[in-house]
C-alpha positions in Angstrom: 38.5 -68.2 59.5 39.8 -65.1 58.0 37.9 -61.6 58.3 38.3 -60.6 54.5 35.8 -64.5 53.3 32.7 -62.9 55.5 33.1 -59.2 54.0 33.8 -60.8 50.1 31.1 -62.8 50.8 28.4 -60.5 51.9 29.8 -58.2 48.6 29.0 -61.7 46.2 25.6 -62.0 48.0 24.8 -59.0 47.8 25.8 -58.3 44.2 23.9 -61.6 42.9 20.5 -60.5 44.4 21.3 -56.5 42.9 21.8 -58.6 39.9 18.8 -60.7 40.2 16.1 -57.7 40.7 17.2 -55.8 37.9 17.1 -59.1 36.0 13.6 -59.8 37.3 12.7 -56.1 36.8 14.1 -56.0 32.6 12.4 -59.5 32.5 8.8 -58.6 32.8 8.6 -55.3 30.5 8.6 -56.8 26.6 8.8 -53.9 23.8 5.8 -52.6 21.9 4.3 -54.7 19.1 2.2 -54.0 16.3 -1.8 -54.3 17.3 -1.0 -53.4 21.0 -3.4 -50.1 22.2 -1.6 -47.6 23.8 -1.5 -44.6 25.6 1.8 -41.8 24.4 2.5 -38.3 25.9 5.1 -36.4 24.2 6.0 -33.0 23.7 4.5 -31.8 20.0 6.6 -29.0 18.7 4.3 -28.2 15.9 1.5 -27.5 18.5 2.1 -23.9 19.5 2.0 -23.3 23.0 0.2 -20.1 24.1 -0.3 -20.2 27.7 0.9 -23.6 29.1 3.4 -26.2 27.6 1.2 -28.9 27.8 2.1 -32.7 26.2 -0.2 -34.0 23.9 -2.0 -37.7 25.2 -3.5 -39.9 22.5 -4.9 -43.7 23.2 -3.6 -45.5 19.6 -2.8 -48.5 18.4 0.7 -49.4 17.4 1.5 -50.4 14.0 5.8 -50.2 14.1 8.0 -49.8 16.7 11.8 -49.4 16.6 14.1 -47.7 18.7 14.0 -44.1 17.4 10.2 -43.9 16.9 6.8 -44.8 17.2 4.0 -45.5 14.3 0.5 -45.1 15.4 -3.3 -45.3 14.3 -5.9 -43.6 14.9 -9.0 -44.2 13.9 -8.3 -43.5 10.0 -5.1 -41.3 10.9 -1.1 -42.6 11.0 1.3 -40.8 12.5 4.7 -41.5 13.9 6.4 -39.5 17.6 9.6 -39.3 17.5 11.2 -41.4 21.0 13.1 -37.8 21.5 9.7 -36.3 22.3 8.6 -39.1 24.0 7.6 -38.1 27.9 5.4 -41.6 28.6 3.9 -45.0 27.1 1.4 -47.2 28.9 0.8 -50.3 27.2 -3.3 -51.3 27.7 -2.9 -54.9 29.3 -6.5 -55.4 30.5 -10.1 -53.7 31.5 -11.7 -52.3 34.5 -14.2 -54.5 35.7 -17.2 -52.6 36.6 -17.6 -51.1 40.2 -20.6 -51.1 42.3 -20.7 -47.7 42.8 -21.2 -46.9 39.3 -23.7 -49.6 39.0 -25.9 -48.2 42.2 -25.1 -44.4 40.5 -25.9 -45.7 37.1 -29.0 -47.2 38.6 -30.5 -44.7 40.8 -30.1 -42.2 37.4 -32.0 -44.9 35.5 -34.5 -44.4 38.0 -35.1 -41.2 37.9 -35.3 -40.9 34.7 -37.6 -43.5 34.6 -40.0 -42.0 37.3 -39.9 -39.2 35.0 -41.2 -40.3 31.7 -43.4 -42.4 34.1 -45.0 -39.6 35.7 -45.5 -37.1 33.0 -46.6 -40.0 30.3 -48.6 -42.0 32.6 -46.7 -44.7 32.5 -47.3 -48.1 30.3 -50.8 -48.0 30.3 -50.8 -43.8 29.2 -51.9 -41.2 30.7 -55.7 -40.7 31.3 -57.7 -39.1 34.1 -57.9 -42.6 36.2 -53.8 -43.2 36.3 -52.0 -42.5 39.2 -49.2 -40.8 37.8 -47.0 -41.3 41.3 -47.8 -44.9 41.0 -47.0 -44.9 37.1 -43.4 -42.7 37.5 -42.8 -45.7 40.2 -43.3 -48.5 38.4 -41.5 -47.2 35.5 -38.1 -45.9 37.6 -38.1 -49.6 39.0 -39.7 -51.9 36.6 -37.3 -50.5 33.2 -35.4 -47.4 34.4 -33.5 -48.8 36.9 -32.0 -51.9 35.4 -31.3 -49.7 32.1 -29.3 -47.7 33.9 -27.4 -50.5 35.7 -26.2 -51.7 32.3 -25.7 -48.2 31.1 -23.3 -47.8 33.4 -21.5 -51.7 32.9 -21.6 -51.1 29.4 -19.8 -48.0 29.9 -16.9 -49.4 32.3 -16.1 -51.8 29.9 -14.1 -49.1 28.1 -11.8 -48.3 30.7 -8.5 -49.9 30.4 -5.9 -51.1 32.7 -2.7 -49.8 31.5 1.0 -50.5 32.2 4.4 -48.3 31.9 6.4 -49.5 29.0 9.9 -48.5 29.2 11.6 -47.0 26.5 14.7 -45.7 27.4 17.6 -47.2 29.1 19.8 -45.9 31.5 23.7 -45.7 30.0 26.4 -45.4 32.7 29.5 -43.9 31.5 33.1 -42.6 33.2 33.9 -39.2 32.7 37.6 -38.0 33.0 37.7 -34.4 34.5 40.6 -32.2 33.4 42.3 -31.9 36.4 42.7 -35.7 36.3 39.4 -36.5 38.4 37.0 -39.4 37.0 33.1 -39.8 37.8 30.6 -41.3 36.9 27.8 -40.5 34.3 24.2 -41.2 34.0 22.6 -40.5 30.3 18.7 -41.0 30.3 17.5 -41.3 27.1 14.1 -39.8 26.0 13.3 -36.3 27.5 
């Protein structure tokens, strides 16, 4: 067997699963489309910038997308960024479920709150000079104060998205002859 088949070999092999990765990788990002929720950063150049040069971050929904900009809403407000300004997009592909801790934190605030209005009202049966006002702030944090608070704080994770990077620039190779004859290799990102 010749030396040269193993080492053209290896090169093939290796050059068909490069290939296949960066296949598999282009393959599961799909570009915006209208209705999706969003969440842009980009550089506003009609925002002065006193102290910090801070981007501007916006959750929108998408109305047009095409490869020089993107069309948003807002609530009642439309406005389109520029792709040139563009520093990120994260597409919202799902929600947060809700955690425990939150739950337990949501419900021990529920219960004091309760206990609370318990104590100082008298609880359910109001207040009067035969109530137990420990024994009314108890039953109140447990009985409704509590459990309100546990879906308080559900209600309240369900707005938290699960977002994605959605990329919109490509990466264009290019050669680059030197004066002096030389010739490399150039990498343009678009975007900023």
């Amino acid at each position: 067997m010749c030396p040269i088949r193993p080492a053209i070999f290896s090169l093939l092999a290796s050059g068909l699963l490069l290939t296949a990765s960066a296949t598999d990788i282009h393959a599961q990002s799909r570009p915006l489309q209208a209705g999706e929720e969003v969440r842009i950063s980009w550089w506003d150049p009609t925002v002065p910038a006193y102290a910090f040069d801070a981007p501007r971050v916006v959750t929108a929904e998408v109305i047009d997308y095409n490869g020089d900009a993107v069309m948003l809403r807002r609530g009642d407000r439309v406005f389109t960024v520029p792709i040139s300004q563009t520093r990120s997009i994260k597409r919202r592909i799902g929600t947060k479920p809700a955690s425990a801790p939150a739950m337990v934190g949501g419900s021990a605030a529920g219960f004091a709150a309760g206990f609370a209005l318990g104590a100082l009202t008298g609880g359910l049966e109001g207040g009067g000079a035969d109530v137990d006002r420990v024994q009314s702030g108890l039953t109140m944090g447990v009985l409704i104060g509590a459990p309100l608070g546990a879906v308080v704080a559900w209600m309240a994770s369900r707005s938290r998205g699960i977002y994605e990077d959605v990329p919109f620039t490509d990466l264009v190779a290019g050669l680059v002859a030197d004066s002096d004859g030389r010739v490399g290799l150039s990498l343009k990102v678009g975007g900023r």
